[in-house]
N, C-alpha and C positions, 0 to 999 in steps of 0.2 A: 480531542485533537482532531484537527481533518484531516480525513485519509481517503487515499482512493485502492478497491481493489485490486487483487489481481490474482486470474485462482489458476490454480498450480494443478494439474493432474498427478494425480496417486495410483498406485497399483489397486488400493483398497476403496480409496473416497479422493473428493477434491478438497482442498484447503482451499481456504484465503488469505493470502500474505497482504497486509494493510502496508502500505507505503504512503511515505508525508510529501503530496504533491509538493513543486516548484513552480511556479508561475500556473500558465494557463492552457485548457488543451490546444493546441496547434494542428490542424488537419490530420483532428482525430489521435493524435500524441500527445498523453500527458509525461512530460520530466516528471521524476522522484527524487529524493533528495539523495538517496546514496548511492547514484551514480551518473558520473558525468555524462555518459555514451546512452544510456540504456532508458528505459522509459516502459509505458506501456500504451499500446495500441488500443484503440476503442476501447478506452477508461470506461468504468459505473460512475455513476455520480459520487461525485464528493462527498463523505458524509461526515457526522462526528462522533469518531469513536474513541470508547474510552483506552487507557493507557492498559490496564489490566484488562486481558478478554476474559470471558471464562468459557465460550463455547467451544467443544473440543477440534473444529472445524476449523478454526480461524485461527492464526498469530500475525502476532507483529514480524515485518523485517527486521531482525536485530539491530542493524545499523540507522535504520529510521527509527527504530525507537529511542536508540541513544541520543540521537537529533531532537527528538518530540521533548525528551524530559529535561535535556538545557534548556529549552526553551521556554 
């Protein structure tokens, strides 16, 4: 599925929350798909990840993933 990052500061480590872009980046604004308002700023590139992560650093947004797997 293509995702774009977005990493999350932690007390301990940083994560990466994978979100299932919307359209295209706009003056450095890429939309995600589960939320109308919100977005993220100076995306990473687009990549394709899979549906299952298994590295301990990363997860899916749960509602982008609910999205990913209708699809």
């Amino acid at each position: 599925m293509i995702a774009v990052p977005e990493r999350v500061r932690g007390r301990d480590e940083d994560v990466l929350v994978w979100h299932k872009p919307v359209g295209r980046v706009v003056e450095e604004f890429q939309a995600i798909a589960c939320s109308a308002d919100e977005g993220i700023t100076m995306p990473g590139p687009k990549q394709n990840v899979p549906l299952h992560l298994d590295k301990p650093s990363e997860r899916w947004c749960a509602d982008c993933l609910k999205l990913a797997r209708r699809a």
